[in-house]
N, C-alpha and C positions, 0 to 999 in steps of 0.2 A: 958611940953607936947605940948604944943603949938608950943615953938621953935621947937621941932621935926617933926611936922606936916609941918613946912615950910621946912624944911630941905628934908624932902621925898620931897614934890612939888618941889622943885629945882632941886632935884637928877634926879625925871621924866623926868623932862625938857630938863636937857642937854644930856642924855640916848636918849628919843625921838628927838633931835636936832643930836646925833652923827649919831643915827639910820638910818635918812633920807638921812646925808651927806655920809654915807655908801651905802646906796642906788643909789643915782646918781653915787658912782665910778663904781659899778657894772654892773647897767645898760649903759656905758661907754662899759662893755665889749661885745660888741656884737654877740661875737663866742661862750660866756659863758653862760649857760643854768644852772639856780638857781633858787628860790624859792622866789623873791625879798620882795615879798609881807609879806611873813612869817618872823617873828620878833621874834622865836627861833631859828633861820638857823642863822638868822643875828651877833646875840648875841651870838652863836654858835662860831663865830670866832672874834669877841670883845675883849670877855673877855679872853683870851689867850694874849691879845695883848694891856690890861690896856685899852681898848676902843676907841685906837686911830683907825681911819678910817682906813689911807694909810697903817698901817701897818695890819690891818683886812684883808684889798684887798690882799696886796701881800702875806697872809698866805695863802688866799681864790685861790689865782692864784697859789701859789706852791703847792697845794694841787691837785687841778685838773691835773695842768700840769706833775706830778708824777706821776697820774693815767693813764694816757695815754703816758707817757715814758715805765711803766710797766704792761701795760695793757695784757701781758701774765699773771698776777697773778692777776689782778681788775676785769679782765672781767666776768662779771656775779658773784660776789664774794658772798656768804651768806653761812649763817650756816647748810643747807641741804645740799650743795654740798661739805661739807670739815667734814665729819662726821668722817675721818679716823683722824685726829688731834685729837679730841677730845677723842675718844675710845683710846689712847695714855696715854692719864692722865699725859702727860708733863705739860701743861700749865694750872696755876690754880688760879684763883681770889678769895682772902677771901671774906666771906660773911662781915667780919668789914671792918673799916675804920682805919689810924692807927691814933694817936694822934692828927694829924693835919686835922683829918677828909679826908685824904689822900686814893683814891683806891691802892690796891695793890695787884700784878699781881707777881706769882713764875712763874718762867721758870727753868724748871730742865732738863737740855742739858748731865748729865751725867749717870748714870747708867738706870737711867728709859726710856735713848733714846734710840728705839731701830732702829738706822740711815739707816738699810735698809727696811724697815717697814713705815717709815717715812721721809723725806726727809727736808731742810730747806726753801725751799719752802712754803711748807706743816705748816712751826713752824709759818713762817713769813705769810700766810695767818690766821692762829689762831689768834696770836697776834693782825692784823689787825681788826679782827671780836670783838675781843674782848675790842681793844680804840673804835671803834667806837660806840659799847653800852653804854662806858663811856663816850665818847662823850654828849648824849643825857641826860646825867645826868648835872640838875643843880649845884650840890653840887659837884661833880665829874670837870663841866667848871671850878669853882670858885678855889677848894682845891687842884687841880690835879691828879697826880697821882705818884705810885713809882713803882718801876721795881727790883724785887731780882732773879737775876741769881745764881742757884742753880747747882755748875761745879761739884757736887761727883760724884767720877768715872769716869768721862772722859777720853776718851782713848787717844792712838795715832792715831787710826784708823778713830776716831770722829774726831780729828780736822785736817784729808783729806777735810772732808766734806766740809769746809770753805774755800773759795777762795776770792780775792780781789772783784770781779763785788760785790759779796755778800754783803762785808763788807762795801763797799760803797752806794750798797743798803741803809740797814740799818741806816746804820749813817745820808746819806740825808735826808730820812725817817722821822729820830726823831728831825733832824738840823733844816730843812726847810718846812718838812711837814705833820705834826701833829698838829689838832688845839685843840692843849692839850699842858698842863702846866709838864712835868716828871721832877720832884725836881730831883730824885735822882736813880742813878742805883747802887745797891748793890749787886758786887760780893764775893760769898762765896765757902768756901767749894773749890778752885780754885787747882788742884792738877798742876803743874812746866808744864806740856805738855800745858795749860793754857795761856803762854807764848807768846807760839809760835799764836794761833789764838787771841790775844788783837794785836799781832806785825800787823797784817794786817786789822785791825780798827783803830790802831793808826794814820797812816798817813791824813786819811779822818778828824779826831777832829779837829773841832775848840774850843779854849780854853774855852768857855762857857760850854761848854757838857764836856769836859775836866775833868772839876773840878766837876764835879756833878757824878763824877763816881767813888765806893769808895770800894775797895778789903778790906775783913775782913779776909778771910783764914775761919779760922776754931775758931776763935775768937769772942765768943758772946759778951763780954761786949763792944766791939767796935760796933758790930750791935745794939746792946741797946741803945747807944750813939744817935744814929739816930733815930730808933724803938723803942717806949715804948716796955716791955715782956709782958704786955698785950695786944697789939694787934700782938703777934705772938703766934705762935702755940709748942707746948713742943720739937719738932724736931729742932728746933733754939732759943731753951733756954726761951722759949715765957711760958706763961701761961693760955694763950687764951682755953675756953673750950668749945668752937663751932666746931660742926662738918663741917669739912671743903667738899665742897660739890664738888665732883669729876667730872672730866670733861666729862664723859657719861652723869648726872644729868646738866652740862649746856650744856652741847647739846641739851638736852630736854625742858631746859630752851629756849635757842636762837632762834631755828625753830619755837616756837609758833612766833616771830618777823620777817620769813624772808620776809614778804611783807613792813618794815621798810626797807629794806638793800633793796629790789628791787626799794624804791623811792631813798633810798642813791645814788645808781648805776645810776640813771636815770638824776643825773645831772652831768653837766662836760660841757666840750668843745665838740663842735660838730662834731662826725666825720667826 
């Protein structure tokens, strides 16, 4: 007990020692507008990053600096003004965790999309609404998160939708600017016209993200492999008996936060 008692005082130690030397790079950035003081913002981008400094800073600076390349989609972003995403019921976060204490986020891009109704735009501000709630989750920093795209039904007509700007969106998105850990992106359910929109994300992979992207078709005991069937739901062979809570009900969840996502927005680079 004792040895453990030292063990936590050391671990403080060099935490508050990485903290402070994080500090100075930031303060460094003079055009960058943060929260320096605050030592959950900090830790915020740490631990994505095994706690080394320099590479905290350059998540912390490819973060901002994608906000303001894409700042037709960041500007003013919060969960009151993208109400039409969520009335969609495409994008859905279990209330569990899965085995590895892992967040997990469906996106279903094929029959429940209704593409002119909603746009990808529209998908890709949800999503972003939605890491940055898990963002603020400690256990969420720590365990990360996983990503199951859900292609049933997919048309031809749907993956018009998809163009290269998009896909390179996206990919830098999750590459360079996310200060979140995504183990793993599981495609399922993936009908052949499928193809044709991974051929125009392919190019942008680098081989980290690569390999953490893993097509099952229509194959549960390969998704199991990955995902306990308890923490999925009976529609993908899961056993989970939670009601899963629909994206009207986190709508109504989110808004009661958006003066969170208003300080969110309030840092960055100055314009």
């Amino acid at each position: 007990m004792h040895d453990r008692k030292i063990l936590y005082i050391i671990f403080c130690f060099i935490l508050r020692k990485s903290l402070h030397r994080k500090m100075k790079f930031v303060t460094a950035e003079t055009d960058l507008k943060v929260p320096i003081n605050n030592e959950a913002w900090l830790i915020r981008f740490l631990r994505p990053c095994k706690y080394y400094p320099e590479s905290a800073l350059n998540l912390a600076k490819n973060y901002y600096s994608f906000k303001v390349k894409h700042k037709n989609v960041y500007e003013n972003l919060k969960p009151s003004r993208e109400k039409n995403i969520f009335e969609q019921n495409i994008l859905t976060v279990l209330p569990n965790r899965d085995q590895h204490g892992r967040r997990i986020l469906i996106i279903e891009l094929g029959k429940k999309w209704k593409h002119n109704k909603c746009n990808l735009d529209e998908v890709f501000k949800g999503c972003v609404l939605y890491l940055e709630a898990a963002m603020l989750e400690p256990s969420t920093q720590i365990a990360g998160a996983i990503v199951i795209f859900d292609m049933d039904g997919l048309t031809l007509q749907q993956t018009w939708q998809f163009t290269p700007p998009f896909a390179k969106r996206i990919v830098d998105w999750l590459q360079d600017a996310v200060p979140l850990r995504i183990k793993n992106i599981h495609i399922i359910n993936q009908p052949y016209v499928f193809n044709m929109v991974f051929a125009l994300f392919k190019p942008f992979l680098r081989e980290k993200l690569k390999s953490r992207i893993i097509f099952h078709g229509t194959d549960r005991k390969s998704l199991h492999k990955h995902i306990s069937p308890k923490c999925l739901p009976s529609c993908y062979g899961g056993t989970l008996q939670l009601t899963q809570v629909t994206g009207s009900q986190w709508y109504e969840l989110l808004i009661l936060c958006d003066k969170e996502y208003d300080a969110i927005n309030s840092y960055g680079y100055n314009k």
